[in-house]
Structure formats: C-alpha cells, structure tokens
N, C-alpha and C positions, 0 to 999 in steps of 0.2 A: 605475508604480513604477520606481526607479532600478534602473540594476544591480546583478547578486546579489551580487558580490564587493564592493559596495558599502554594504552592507546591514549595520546596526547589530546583533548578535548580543544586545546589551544587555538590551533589552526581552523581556516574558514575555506579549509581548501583538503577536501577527503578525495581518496585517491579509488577508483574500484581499478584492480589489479587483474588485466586480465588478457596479456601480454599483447596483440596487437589491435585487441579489442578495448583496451584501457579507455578510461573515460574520467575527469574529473569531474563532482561533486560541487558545486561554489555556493559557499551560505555567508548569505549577510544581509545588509540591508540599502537600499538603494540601487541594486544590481538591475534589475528589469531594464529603467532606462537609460543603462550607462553604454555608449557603444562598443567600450574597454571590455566588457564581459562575455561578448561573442566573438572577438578576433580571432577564436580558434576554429569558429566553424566555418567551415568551407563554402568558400563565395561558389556562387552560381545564378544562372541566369534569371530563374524563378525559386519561388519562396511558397512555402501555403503556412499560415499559421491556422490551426485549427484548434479551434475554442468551445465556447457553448453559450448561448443566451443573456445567461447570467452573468458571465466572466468576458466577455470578448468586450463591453461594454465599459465596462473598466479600465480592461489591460492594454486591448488589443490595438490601438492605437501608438501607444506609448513605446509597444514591443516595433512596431510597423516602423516608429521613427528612429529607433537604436540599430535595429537593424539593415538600414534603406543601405549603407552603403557594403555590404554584402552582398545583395541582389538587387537586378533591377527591376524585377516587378514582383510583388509582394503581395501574394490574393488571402480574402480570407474566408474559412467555412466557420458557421457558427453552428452548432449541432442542437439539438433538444435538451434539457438541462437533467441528469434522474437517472439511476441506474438501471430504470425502467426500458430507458433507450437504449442500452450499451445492447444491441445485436445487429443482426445481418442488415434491415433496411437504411437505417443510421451509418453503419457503417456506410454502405453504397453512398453516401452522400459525398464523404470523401473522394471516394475513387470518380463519381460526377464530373468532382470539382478537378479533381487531376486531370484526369481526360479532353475535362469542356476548354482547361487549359491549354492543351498539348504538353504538357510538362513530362519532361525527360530523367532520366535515371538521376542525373543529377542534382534534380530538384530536394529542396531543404525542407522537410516536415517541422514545424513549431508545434508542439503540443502544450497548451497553453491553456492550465485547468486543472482539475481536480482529478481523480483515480480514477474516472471511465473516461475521461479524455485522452492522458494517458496511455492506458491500456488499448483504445481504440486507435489514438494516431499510429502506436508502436507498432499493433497491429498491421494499420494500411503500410504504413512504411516498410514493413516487414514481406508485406505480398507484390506493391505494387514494381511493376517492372522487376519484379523479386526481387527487392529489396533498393531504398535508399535510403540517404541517410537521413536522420531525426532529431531532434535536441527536446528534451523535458524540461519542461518550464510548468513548476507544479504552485499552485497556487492556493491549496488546503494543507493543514497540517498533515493530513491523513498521507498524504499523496508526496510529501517534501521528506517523511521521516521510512514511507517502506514504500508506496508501488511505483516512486518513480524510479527509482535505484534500482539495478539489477537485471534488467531486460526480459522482465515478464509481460507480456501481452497479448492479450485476449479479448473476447465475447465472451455474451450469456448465450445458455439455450433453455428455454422453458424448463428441461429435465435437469440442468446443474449450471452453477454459476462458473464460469472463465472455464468451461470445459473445450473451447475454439481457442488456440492461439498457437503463441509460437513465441521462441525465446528467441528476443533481437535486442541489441543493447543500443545505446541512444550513443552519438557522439560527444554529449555534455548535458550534464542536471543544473540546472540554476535555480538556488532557491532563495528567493528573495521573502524574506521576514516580512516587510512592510507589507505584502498581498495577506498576510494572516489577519490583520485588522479588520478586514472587509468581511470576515467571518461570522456565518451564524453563529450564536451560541451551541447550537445543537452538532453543528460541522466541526465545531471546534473541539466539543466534547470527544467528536466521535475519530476527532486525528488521536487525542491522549490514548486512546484503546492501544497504537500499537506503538507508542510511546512507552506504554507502560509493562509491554509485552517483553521487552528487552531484557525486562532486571529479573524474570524468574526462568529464563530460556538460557542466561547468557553473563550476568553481571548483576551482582547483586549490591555491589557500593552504589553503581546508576540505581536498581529500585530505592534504596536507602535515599537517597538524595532525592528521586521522585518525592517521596512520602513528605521528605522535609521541605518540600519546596511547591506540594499541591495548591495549594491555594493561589501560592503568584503564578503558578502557571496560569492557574484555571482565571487569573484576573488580565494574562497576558503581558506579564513582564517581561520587554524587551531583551533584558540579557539572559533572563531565564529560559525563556524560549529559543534564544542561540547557542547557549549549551546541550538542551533537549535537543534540537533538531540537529547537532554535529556530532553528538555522543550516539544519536542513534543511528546516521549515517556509518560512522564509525566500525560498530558492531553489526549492519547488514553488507558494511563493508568487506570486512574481518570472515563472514559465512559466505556470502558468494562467490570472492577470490579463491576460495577453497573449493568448490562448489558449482559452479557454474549454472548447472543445469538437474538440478534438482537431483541426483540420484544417490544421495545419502545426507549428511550434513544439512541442507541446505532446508531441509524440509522442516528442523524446528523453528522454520521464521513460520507456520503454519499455527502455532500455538495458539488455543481455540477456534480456530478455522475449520473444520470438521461440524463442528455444532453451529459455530457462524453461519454456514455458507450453507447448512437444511434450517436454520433459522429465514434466510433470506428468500433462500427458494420455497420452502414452506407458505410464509409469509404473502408471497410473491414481490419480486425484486420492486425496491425504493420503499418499502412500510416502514421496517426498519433499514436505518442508515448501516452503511458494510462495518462502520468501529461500532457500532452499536451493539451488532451482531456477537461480534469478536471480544465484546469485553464481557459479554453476558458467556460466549461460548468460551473466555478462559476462565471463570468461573465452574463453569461446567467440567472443563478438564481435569480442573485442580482437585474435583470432586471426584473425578474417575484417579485420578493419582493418590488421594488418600485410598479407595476403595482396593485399591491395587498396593496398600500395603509401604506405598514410594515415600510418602510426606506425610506429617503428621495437621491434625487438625487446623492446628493453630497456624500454620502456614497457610493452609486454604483461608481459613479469617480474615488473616494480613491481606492478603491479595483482597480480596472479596470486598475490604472496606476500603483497601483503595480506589479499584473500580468505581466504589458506589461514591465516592468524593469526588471521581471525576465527573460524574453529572450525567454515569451510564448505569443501564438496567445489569440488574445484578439476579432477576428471576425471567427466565424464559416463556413464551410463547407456550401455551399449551396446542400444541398439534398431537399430540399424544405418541407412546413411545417408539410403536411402531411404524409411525409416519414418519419417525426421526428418524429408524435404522432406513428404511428402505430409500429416504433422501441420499442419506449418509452412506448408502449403497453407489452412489452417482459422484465419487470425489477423485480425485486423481492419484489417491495414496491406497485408495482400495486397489487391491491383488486378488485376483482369481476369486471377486467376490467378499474375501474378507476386508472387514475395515479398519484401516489403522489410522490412529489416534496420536499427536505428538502430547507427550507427558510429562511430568516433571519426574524424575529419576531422584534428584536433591536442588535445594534451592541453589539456583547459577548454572543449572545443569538441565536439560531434556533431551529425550527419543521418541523414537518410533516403536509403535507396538499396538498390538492386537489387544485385544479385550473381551471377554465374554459377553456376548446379547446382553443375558441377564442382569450382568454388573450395572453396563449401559443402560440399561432398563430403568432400573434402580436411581443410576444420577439423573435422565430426564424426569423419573417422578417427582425425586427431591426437588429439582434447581428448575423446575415447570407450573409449581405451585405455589400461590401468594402464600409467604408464613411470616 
C-alpha cells in the first residue's frame, strides 16, 4: 500500500492487504442491519454471535435478522460486560457454547462488541477446532478505529494485559457509525485515546485536523466521525500490510501502551478504561521522548492538551516508580528483561527503544503527580 498520508479518506471501504488473508474494512452507517453487508461471509450451517450484556441487548437481534439467510441456526453467547472479565473462565463460555452446540469447523464467529469482545471471539476463533472463521462487528469507537483491525487477539493474565493470544485475522470488520450513539461518554472519550494516537506515530496533517475538529468529535458529528474512523483504518491499515505480525513496524501502533497496560494492570483491569490508560500513557511517552532528547517541549504540550480536550486523564495513577518498571517488566516488547518503549523520534514519526530505569523513573514521578 502507498503512504498513509497518502491515503484517499474518501472511501467507506479500507482494504487490510494481506495477500490470502485480505479482509475488507466497511465504515458507514446503517450497515449492521443491511443483509448486503455480509454477502461476503461464508454461509454455513451454524452461526454464534458473541456479545456482552450490555451490547447483545441492543444489537444482537438486529445482527441475528441480517444475517438469518447465511446460516440456519444462529445461537448467541452474551458474556459479562468489563475488561475485568476478558480471561480463561469467560473465555470457556464460548467454547461451552460451541460445543453444547455441536458446531463444526465451519461455523461463523460474530464478534459483536467492544475491545474484549473482540479480542476474546478472535481468540476462540482462533483455537477452536484451530481455527474458524470470524467477522468483527465492533461497536465502541475504541474497538472500530484499532483492536478490531488487524488480527490481534487475546486474554488478560493477573500478571500482564493480552499476554494469551494469537494473531488471527477476522474475514470482514464492519463498522457501523450509528452503534457509536449508544455510547457512554466515558467509552467514547476513551475510543479518541487511539484516535488521537495516529497523528504523532504516523501523520501529522490527521493530528492537525484532530485538534481542529475536537470538539465535534467530542459532540459526535456524524461526518466527523466517518473521517476519524476511516483515516484511522487507513493508517492501521498502511502498518499491518507491512507488518503483520508484530516484529518491527508494527509495534508503533503500541504508543503509550507500555505505561497503559502497568496502568491497567496496576490499577487492576476495568478501573481505568484501556483509552484511558493509553492517552494518560501517551502523555507519559512524549515525556520519556523529550527526556531522550527526540521532541522538544512544546510538542509534548500540543499532545498533552489535546488528550486532556478529549475528556482523558492526562496525570497517572500513583503506584510508584518501581511498581511501574517491574509491571512494565510483563510487556511483549520487553527483551531479555529490558523494556522497550515506542517514542516519538519527530512529529509523524516513532520507534522502538530502550531507556534508562532512571530516565523512566523520572517521567512516572513527573506524569504520576497532581500539579
């Protein structure tokens, strides 16, 4: 694919390029109950839509009657709602439901829901009868703009967030706009975290336009929100097809994630929401990137009061510094024990790279106390 800053925002139809494993992207609005919008997924005998409490209540009706003439029998699991629940006994619930079924290789996963939904279908999908196939049907911003795209999926474990999983890519993302209304204010703030994550990692005319355009997002403007959410397909687009599988590139879609995810585990999963995490921890980075010499102040600023416009914390959790390295000990980008950190290099631009304890030290004291 061409460069991201090159990249037509026009289209409601982003391509992940990943030669037999391609998958389109569909953003718009009214998609969920149009039967036109799943023709590509593979009929078969059985179906599971799997949801959560919250969402199935909503959606999962409406998915059940778009889909009826793909499959004939169409079950559904509703799971516990809270990233408290994204582990092993939750999971089981699925595979229950698969089972109590008899459901066969063929059968069609719906994941229908927000980032541990998700990550948890893609998961079962990903093990059961190793492997079938799955469709993302994300229904939070958070989940429409980074974790349903891409084929990351995982659990929590008490000691590190999404440290269980497996890279399996869905047959088709469907992101239907209109399930974002039904949004908390707090969920919605906490999709802009990696919204906003794009334009200092990757593109910097998308942050520009973020900043010009904060407040209709944050009010939920229809077109505004089908830009955001196709521009950042786009650009996770643009690093996966390159990238697959995490082992170079791919890992600056992680920016503040490190500090996120011992925020969250810290915390203990669901205190803080995972964008919540992630915009307090790109704050934190941007902080380790001036200390490192890479950006200069006033770029840390810029970010920093954008974040805090989107209606996210911008001062971290005091667990103190060495409960942050030794979380930050438990990440998937740590090597032989050291920990690496994605950073900004120059605005539009990030890496991978180590940092001294003490540096690190130093930003959770600063960006860990009220000032």
């Amino acid at each position: 694919m061409s460069d991201p800053s090159k990249v037509s925002s026009a289209s409601e139809r982003v391509q992940i390029d990943l030669g037999e494993r391609s998958y389109p992207i569909q953003i718009g609005s009214g998609l969920l109950g149009s039967p036109a919008t799943w023709s590509g997924v593979p009929a078969s005998s059985q179906a599971l839509i799997v949801s959560n409490t919250t969402v199935a209540p909503l959606y999962a009706a409406r998915l059940q009657q778009a889909i009826a003439a793909r499959h004939r029998q169409i079950h559904v699991v509703s799971l516990p709602d809270g990233e408290e629940h994204k582990n092993w006994q939750v999971l089981n619930l699925i595979f229950d439901a698969l089972l109590g079924k008899a459901c066969d290789r063929k059968t069609v996963l719906y994941a229908l829901g927000g980032g541990v939904v998700g990550d948890m279908t893609g998961f079962a999908a990903a093990s059961y009868m190793r492997g079938v196939p799955f469709v993302q049907v994300p229904t939070t911003l958070l989940a429409q703009v980074d974790s349903s795209v891409g084929g990351k999926t995982a659990i929590n474990h008490p000691l590190g967030k999404n440290m269980i999983g497996a890279f399996y890519q869905p047959q088709l993302v469907v992101c239907d706009l209109d399930t974002l209304a039904s949004l908390p204010a707090r969920e919605f703030s906490a999709g802009l975290a990696e919204v906003i994550k794009y334009g200092p990692i990757a593109d910097m005319d998308f942050l520009s336009w973020i900043e010009a355009n904060i407040d209709g997002l944050n009010q939920r403007d229809p077109a505004l929100l089908a830009h955001a959410v196709r521009r950042s397909c786009e650009i996770k687009a643009w690093v996966v097809g390159q990238d697959e599988k995490e082992s170079g590139l791919r890992a600056i879609l992680n920016f503040g994630h490190t500090f996120g995810h011992a925020i969250e585990t810290g915390l203990g999963y669901g205190q803080w929401l995972h964008g919540e995490a992630v915009g307090c921890g790109m704050v934190m980075a941007l902080d380790l990137s001036h200390r490192l010499g890479l950006v200069d102040l006033a770029f840390v600023e810029r970010i920093t009061r954008l974040v805090h416009r989107a209606g996210l914390p911008i001062v971290g959790p005091v667990l103190g510094a060495q409960r942050y390295l030794e979380l930050m000990q438990v990440d998937k980008k740590a090597q032989a024990g050291e920990i690496k950190f994605v950073v900004i290099d120059k605005p539009g631009s990030a890496l991978v790279r180590s940092a001294p304890s003490e540096l690190v030290a130093e930003v959770i004291d600063r960006c860990c106390c009220p000032r």
